[in-house]
C-alpha beads as a LAMMPS data file, in Angstrom:
LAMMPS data file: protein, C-alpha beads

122 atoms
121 bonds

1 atom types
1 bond types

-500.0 500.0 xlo xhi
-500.0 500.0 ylo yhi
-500.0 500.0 zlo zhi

Masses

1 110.0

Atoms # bond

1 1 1 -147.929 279.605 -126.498
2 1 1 -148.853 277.482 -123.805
3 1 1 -152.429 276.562 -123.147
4 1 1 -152.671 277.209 -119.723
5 1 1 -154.035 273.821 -118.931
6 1 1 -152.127 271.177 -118.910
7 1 1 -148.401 272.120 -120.367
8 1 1 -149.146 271.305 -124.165
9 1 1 -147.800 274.176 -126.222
10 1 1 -150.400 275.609 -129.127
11 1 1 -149.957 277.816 -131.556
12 1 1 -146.343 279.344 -132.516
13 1 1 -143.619 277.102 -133.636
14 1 1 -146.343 273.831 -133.801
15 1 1 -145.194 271.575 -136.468
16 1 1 -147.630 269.527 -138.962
17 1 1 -147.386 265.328 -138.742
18 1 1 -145.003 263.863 -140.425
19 1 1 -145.718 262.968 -144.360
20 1 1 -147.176 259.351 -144.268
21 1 1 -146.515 256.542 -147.134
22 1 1 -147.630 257.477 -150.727
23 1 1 -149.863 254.241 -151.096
24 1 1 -149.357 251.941 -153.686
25 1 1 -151.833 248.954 -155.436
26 1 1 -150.164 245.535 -156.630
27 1 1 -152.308 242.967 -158.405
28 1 1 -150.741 239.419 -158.793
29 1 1 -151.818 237.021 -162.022
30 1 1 -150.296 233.683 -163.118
31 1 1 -149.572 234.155 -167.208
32 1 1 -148.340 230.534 -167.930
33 1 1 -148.122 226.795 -166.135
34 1 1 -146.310 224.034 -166.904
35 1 1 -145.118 220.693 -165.013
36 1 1 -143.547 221.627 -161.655
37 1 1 -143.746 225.923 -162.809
38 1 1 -145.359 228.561 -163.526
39 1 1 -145.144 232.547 -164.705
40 1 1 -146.519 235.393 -162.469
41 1 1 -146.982 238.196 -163.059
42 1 1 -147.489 241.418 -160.705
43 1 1 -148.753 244.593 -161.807
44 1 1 -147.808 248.056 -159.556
45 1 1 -150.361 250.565 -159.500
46 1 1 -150.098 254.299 -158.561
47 1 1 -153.890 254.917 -157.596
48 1 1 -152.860 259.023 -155.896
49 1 1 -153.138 262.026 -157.694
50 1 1 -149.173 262.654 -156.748
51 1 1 -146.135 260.827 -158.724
52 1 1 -144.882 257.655 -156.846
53 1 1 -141.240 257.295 -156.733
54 1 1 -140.171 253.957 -155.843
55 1 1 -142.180 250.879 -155.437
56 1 1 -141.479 247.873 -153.185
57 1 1 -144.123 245.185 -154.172
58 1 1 -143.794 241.894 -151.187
59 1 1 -145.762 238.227 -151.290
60 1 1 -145.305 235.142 -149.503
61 1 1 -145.027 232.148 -151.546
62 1 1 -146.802 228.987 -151.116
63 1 1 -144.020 226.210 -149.049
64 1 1 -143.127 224.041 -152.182
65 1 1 -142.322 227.400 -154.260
66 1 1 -139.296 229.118 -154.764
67 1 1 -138.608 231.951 -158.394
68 1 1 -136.070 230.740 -160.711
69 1 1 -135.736 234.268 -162.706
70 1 1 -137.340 237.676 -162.240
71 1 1 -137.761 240.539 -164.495
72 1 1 -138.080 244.360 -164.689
73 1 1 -137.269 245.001 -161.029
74 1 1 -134.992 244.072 -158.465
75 1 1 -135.955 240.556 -156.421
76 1 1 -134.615 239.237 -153.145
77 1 1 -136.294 236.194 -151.430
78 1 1 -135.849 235.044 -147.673
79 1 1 -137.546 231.984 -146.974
80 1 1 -141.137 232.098 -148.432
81 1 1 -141.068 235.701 -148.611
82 1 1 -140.603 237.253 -151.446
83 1 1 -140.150 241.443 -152.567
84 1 1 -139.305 242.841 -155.928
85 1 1 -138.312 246.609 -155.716
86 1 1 -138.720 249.124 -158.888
87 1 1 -135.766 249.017 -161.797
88 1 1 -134.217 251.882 -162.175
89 1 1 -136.255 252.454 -165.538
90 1 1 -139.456 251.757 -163.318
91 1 1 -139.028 253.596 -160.299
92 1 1 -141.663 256.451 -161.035
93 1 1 -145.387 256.238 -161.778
94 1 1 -147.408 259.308 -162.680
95 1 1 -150.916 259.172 -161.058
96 1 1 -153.099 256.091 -162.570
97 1 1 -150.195 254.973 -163.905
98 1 1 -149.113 251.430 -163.261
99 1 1 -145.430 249.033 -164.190
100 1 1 -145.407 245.139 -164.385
101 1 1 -142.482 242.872 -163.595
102 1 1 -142.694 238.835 -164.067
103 1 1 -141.081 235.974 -162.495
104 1 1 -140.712 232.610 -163.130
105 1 1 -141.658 230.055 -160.435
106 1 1 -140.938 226.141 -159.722
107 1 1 -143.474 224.199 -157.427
108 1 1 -144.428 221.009 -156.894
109 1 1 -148.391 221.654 -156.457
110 1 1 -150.358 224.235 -158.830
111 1 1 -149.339 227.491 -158.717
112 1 1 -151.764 229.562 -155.889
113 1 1 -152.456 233.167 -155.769
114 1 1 -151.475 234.909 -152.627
115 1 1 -153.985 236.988 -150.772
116 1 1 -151.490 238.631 -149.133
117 1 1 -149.474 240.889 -151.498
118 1 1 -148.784 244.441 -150.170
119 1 1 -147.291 247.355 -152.178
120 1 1 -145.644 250.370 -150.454
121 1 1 -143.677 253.704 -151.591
122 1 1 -141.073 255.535 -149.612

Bonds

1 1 1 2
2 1 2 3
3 1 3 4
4 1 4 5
5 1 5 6
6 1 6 7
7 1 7 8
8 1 8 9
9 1 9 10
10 1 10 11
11 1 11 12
12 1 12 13
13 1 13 14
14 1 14 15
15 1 15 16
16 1 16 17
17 1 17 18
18 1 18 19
19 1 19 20
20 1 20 21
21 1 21 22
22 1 22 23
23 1 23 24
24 1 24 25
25 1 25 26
26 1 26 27
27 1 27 28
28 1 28 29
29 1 29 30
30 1 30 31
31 1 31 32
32 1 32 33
33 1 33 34
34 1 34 35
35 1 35 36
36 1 36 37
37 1 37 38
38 1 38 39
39 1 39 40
40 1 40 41
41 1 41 42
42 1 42 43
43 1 43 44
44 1 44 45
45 1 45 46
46 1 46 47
47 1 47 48
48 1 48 49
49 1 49 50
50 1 50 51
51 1 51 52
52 1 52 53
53 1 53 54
54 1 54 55
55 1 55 56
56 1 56 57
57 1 57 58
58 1 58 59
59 1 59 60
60 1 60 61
61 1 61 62
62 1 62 63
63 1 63 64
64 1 64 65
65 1 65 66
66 1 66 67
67 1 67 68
68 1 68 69
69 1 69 70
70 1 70 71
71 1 71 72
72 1 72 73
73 1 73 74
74 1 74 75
75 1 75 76
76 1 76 77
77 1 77 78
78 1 78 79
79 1 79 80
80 1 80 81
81 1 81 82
82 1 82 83
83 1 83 84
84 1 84 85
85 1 85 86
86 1 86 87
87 1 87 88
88 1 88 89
89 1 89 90
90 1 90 91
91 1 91 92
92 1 92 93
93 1 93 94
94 1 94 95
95 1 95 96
96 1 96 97
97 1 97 98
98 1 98 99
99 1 99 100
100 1 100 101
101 1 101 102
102 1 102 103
103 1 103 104
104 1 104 105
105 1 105 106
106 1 106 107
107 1 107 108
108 1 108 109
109 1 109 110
110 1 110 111
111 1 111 112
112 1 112 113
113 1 113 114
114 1 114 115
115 1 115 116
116 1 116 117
117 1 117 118
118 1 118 119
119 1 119 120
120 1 120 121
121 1 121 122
């Protein structure tokens, strides 16, 4: 129905907005250094009372840092940007629950934690 007004149409055949991002948590931690590397280690967590499925976890790495391996998801790496989506295995997280995947790092400095790691779910 239209509202009289100003053209806007109320009522009948109004649609709700469109579902938004479940939101994810990611927490980053560095497990092990040596000379020129390090381990990290991010931990996904599902903090909504619905099931997440799928995960995309993202970072920038400091300049003199690039990953050498990666575990329990699935990494790509442009530049100093880095992402790790879910594994297959991984992919779904009840509510509270939470993954980890690890990755192995060479740098020239000491290792630095980013303060700018995001976590999002399709």
């Amino acid at each position: 129905m239209f509202d009289g007004g100003n053209g806007e149409v109320t009522g009948i055949g109004s649609t709700a907005p469109p579902p938004t991002e479940t939101p994810c948590d990611a927490s980053y931690s560095i497990v092990n250094t040596w000379p020129g590397g390090f381990q990290g280690q991010i931990t996904v967590t599902n903090p909504s009372t619905q099931s997440l499925s799928g995960w995309t976890a993202s970072w920038v790495l400091a300049d003199d840092e690039t990953i050498s391996s990666s575990w329990s998801g699935v990494l790509s790496q442009a530049g100093t940007l880095a992402t790790m989506k879910n594994a297959d295995w991984n992919n779904v997280l009840a509510p509270g629950a939470s993954t980890s995947f690890g990755f192995t790092a060479n740098e020239a400095s000491s290792p630095t934690v980013p303060t700018n790691i995001s976590c999002q779910s399709p």
